[in-house]
C-alpha positions in Angstrom: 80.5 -61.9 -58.9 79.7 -61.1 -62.3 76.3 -62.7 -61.8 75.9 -60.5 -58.7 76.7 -57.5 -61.3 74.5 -58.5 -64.5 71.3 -58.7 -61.6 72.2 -55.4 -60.8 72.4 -53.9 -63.7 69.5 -55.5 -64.6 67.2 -53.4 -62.1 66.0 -49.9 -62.8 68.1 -46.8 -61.3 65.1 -46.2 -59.2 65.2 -49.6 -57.7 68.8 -49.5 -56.9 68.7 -46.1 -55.7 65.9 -47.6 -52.9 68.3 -50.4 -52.1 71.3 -47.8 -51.6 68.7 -45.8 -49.0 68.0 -48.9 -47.3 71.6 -50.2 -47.1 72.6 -46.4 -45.9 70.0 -45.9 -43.2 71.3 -49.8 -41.4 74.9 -48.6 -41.8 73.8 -45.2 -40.1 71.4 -46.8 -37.2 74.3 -49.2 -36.6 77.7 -48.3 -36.7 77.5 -44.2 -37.4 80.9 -43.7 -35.9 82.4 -47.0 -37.2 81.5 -46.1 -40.6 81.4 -42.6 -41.1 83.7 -42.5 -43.9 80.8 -43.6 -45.8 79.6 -40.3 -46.2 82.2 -39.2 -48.5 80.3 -41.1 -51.1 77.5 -38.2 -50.8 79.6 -35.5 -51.0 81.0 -36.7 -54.5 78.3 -37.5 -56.0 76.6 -34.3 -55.4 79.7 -32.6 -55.8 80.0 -33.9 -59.7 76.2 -33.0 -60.0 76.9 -29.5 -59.1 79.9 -29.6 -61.2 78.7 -30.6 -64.5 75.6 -29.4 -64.5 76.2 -25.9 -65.3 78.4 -26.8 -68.5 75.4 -29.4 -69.1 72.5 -26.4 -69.1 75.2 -24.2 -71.4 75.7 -26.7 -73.7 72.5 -28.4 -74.3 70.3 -24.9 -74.4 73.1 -23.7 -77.0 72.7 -26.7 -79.2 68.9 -26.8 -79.1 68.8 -23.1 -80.3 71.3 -23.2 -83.2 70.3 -26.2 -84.3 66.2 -24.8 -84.1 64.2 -25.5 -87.3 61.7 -22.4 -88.1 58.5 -24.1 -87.7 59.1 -26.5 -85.2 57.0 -26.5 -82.2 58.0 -26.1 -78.5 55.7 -25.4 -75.5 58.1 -22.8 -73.4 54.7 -20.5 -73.2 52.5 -23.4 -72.1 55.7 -24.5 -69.4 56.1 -21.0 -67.8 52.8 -20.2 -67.2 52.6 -23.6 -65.6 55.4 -22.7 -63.5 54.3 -19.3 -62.2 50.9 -20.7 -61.7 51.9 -24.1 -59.6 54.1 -21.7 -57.8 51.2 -18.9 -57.1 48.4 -21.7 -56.0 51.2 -23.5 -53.7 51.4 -19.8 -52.4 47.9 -19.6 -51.6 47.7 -23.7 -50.3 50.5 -22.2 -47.7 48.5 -19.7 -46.6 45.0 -21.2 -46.6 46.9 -23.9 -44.2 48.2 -21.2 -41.8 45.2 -20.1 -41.0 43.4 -23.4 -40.4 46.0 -24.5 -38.4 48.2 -21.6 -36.9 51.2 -22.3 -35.5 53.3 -19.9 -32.9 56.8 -20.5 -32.6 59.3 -20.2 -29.6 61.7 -17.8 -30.9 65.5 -18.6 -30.5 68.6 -16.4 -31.1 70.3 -17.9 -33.6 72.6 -17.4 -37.0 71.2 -13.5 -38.7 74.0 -11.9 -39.3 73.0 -12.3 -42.8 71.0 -9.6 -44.3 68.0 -10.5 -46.2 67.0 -8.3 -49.2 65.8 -4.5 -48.1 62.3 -5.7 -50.3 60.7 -6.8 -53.7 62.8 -4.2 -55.8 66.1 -5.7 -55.0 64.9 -9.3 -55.0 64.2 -8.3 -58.7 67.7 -6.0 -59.1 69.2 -9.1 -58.2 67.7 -11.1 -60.8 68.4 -8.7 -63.6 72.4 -8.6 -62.4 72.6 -12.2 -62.9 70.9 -12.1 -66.3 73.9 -9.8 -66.9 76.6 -11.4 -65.2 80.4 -12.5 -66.8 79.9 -15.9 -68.7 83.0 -17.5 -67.2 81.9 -16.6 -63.4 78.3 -17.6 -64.0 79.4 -21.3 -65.0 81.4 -20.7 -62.4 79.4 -20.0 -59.7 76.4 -22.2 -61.4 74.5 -18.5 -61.7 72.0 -20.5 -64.4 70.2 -16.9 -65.3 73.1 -15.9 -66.4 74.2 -19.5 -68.2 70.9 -19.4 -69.5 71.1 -15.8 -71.1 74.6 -16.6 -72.4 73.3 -19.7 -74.0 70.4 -18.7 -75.4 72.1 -15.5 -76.8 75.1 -17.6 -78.4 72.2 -20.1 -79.8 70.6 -17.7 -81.6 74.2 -16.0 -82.7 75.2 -20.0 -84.3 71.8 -20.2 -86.3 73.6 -19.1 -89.0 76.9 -20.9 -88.5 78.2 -23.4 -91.2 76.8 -27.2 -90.9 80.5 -28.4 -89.4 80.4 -25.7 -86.4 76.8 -26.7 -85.6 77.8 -30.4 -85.9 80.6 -29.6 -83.8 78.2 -28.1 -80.8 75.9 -31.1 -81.3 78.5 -33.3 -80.3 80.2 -31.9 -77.8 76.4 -31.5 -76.1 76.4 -35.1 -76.9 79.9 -35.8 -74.8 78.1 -34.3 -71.9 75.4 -36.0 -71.6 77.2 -39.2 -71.7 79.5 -37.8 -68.5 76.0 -37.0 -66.8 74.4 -40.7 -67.5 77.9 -41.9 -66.4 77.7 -39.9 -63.0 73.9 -40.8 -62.6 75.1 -44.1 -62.7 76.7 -43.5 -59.5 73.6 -43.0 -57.8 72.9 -45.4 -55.4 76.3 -45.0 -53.8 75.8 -41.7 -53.6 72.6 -41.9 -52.1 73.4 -44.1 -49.4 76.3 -41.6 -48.6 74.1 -38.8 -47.9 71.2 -41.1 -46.1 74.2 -42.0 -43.5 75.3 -38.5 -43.3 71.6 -36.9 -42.4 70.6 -40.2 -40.0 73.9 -40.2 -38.5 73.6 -36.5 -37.5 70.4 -35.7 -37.3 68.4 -36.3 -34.2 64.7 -36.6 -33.2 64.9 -33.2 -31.1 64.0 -31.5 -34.5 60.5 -33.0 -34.2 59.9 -32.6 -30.5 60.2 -28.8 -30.9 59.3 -27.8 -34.1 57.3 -30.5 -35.0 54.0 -28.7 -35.6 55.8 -26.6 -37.9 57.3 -29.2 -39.6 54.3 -30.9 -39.8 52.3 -27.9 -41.3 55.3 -27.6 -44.2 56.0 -30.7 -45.2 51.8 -31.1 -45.5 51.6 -28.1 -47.4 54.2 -29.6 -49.8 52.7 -33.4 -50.2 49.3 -31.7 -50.6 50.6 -29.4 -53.5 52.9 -32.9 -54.9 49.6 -35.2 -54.7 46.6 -33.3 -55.0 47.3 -29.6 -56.2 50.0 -30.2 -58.7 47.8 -33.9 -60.1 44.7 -31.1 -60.6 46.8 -28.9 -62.5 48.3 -31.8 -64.9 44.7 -33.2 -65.7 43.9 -29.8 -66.4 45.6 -30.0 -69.1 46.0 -33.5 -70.4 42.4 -34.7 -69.1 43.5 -37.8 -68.1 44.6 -39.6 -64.7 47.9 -38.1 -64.0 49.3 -39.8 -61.1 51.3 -42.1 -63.4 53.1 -39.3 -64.3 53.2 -37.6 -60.9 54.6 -40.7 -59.2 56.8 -41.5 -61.9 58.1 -37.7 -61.4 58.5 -38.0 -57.9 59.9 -41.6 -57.7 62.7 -40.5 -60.7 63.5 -37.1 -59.5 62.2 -36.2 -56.0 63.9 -38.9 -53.9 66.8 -37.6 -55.6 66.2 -34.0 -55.2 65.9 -34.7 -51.4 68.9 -35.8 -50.6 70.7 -33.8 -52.8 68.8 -30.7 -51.5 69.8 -28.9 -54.7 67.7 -27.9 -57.7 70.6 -27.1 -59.9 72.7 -30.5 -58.8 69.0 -32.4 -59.9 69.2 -30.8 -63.2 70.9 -33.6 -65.0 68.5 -36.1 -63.0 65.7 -34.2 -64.8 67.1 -34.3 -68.0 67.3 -37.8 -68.4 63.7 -38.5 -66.9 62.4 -36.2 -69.8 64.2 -38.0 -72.3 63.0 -41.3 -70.8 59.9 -40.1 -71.3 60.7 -38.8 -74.8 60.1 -35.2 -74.6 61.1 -32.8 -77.0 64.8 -31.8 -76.4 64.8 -28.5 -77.9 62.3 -27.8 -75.0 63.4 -29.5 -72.1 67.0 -28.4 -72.6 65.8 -25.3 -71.7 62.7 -25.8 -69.5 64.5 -27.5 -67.1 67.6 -25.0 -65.8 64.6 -22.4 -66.4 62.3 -24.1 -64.0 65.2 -24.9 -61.5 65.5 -21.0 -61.1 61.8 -19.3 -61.3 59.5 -23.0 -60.7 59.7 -22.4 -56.7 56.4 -24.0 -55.1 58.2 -25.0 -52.4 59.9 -21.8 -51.9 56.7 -19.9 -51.6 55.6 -22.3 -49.0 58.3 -22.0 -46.9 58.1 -18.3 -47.0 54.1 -17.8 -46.3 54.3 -20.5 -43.9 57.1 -18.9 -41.7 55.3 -15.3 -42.6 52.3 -16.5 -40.3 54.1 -18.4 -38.0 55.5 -15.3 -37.1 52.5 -13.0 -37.6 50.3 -15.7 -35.2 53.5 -15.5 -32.9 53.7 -11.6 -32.2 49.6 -11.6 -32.6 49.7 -9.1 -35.2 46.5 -8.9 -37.3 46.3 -10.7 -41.0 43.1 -10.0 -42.7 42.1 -11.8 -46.7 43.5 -9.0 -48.3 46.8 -9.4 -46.8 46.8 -12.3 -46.9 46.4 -12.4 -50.8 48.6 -10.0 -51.3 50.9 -12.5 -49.0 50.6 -15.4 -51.5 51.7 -13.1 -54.6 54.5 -11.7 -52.6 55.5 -15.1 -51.7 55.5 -16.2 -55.0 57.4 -13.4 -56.9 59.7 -13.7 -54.5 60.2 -17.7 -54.5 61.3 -17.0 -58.1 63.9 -14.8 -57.3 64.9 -16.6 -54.6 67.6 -18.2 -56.3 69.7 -15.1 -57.0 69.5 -14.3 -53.0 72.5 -15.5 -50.8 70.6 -17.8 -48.1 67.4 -18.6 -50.7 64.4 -18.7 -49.5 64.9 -18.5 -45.8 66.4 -14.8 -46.4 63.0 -13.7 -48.3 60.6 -14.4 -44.9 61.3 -11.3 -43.4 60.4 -9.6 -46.7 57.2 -11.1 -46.3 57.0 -10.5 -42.7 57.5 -6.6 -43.5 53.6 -6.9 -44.9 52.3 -7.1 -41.5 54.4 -4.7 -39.6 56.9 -7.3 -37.9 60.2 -6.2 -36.8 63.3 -7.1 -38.5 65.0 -8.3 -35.5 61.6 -11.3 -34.6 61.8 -12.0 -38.6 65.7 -12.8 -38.3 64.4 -15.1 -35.5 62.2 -16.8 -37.7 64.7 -17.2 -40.3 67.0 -18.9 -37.3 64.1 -21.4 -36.8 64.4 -22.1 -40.6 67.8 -23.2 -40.1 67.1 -25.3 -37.2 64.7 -27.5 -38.9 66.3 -26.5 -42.8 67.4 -30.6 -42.6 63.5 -31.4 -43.5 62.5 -28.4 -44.9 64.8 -27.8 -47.3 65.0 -31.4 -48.4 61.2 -31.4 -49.0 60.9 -28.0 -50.8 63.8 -29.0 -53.2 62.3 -32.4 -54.0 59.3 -30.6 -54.4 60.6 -27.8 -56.9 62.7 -30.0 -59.0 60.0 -33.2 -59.5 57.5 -30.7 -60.5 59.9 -29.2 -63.1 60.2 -31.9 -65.0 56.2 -32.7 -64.1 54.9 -29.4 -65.7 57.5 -29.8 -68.8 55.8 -32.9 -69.4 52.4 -32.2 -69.0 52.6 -29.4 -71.7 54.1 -31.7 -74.1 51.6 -34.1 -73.8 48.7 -31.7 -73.8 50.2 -30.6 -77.0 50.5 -34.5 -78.2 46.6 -35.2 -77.0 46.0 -32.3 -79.2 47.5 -34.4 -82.1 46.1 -37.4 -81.0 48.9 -39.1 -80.1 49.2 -41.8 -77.5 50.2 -40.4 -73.8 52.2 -43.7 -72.8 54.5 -43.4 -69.4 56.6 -46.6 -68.5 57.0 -47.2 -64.7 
């Protein structure tokens, strides 16, 4: 036995995590009903993700700031404008795709009884309201605009506080990241929990009727993972980048999928950027900043439904629109975490643009919901990988800069 446990521990998390997918999908493809208690493995895991993330974000972006030394350099600029433009051009890789291969959709009746916001103004009110929300109920309700604000706030309030209160903060931001590399420990069991749980209940009817549509998303999103997104990093760091965009989506996007939630991945990313040995005054905050306005797979979802329905009700989309569509999209995939529903909810936003009627938009949204079990996994793995992607890439454009070795272990 303890040679069994000394080879495992031996392999990487990566490794074991493929070995707890493996071991899940069997268990689920032979004994779903026999075993279903297996899935409860799943829910804990992502449940202590969810739970200790948003102390994780307050404490770390806290720490960072008070502890900032004048001078010292971080590329925050460089990171959001990387965000907003991976987010725009996944926008506009959506929508190019649309129109070279249009899709119309069988509308259903299904789940609206949700309202999606009225339009772009209180997509953005919302924002701003959780940049101002209570401190206690946005850790509680893992609102990370609002942690974010609090931290950053109280960081720059503790710059001045004695040497013993900042020590203090350091290492009780230390204590936390120990509970997160203890509950990432946990991985592979909680990975094969949730494989059993989505092949146990999910069917192959999901691809027999939507599958063209599924198709056209999840394409859109490899395309932007592997091509548009490797473009952008060499861009910047004028080397080949696939080391770093497999290493990304091997360490954070297999997790992201299963998980299917940015903020639960949040500690995930924060240990592949120190692995990598990123800056941690930067990434502290990069991160919960990227899981809230770095939506590329948001804006897909939303110009990719948009057209689905515009090709559906044959209502006419010309280049302008259509531009217009991929800014909209994008504004809105940023915001789309402070909307009950995410991005689903935004598509008859963007559907307004070409005249649709709420009532076929709120069917479109149902068809979200139907295939949500791909999509959404997809679109988070895709969001949260290229997070920590696009923190990287700035550092290490900064280090080329310096002349420093770009080195990325596998």
């Amino acid at each position: 036995m303890n040679g069994i446990l000394k080879m495992w521990n031996s392999l990487s998390l990566v490794k074991r995590i493929l070995v707890g997918l493996v071991i899940g999908t069997i268990l689920a493809l032979t004994a779903p009903e026999q075993l279903k208690g297996i899935s409860i493995f799943g829910d804990l895991f992502v449940g202590a993700l969810r739970a200790v993330a948003p102390v994780l974000v307050f404490v770390l972006v806290m720490s960072a700031i008070s502890q900032h030394k004048e001078g010292h350099q971080t590329n925050m600029k460089s990171i959001i404008i990387l965000y907003l433009f991976g987010t725009l051009m996944a926008a506009v890789v959506a929508v190019v795709a649309s129109f070279v291969f249009p899709i119309e959709l069988e509308l259903v009746t299904g789940n609206t009884e949700i309202a999606p916001p009225s339009g772009v103004t209180e997509v953005l009110k919302n924002l701003l309201m959780n940049i101002v929300d209570n401190p206690v109920k946005a850790l509680f309700n893992a609102n990370y605009i609002g942690i974010l604000t609090w931290a950053v706030l109280l960081g720059f309030a503790l710059r001045k506080a004695a040497d013993s209160t900042k020590t203090m903060i350091n290492n009780f931001s230390d204590a936390v990241s120990q509970v997160v590399r203890w509950v990432i420990a946990f991985a592979p069991l909680g990975i094969m929990g949730l494989v059993f749980s989505a092949v146990s209940t999910s069917g192959v009817e999901i691809f027999t009727t939507y599958g063209k549509l599924v198709l056209l998303l999840v394409g859109c999103m490899f395309f932007v993972a592997f091509v548009m997104n490797p473009i952008i990093v060499f861009a910047k760091i004028k080397q080949n980048p696939y080391p770093l965009v497999f290493k990304c989506v091997r360490e954070s996007g297999v997790t992201a999928f299963f998980t299917r939630s940015s903020a639960a991945n949040i500690p995930v990313n924060m240990t592949l950027c120190e692995n990598l040995g990123l800056d941690k005054d930067t990434y502290s905050v990069s991160i919960p900043l990227g899981a809230t306005i770095n939506m590329a797979g948001a804006a897909i979802t939303i110009s990719v439904l948009a057209l689905a329905a515009a090709h559906t009700v044959d209502a006419s989309v010309d280049i302008g629109t259509a531009f217009i569509l991929s800014v909209l999209s994008a504004v809105c995939a940023c915001g789309a975490s402070g909307v009950a529903g995410g991005s689903l909810l935004l598509i008859p936003l963007a559907c307004s643009l070409f005249g649709i009627p709420n009532e076929v938009a709120m069917q479109v949204v149902a068809v979200g919901f139907i295939i949500g079990v791909i999509q959404d996994s997809c679109e988070t793995a895709l969001n949260s990988s290229t997070d920590a992607l696009f923190t990287a890439t700035a550092e290490f454009a900064e280090w080329k800069k310096q002349g420093k070795p770009i080195v990325i272990k596998k």
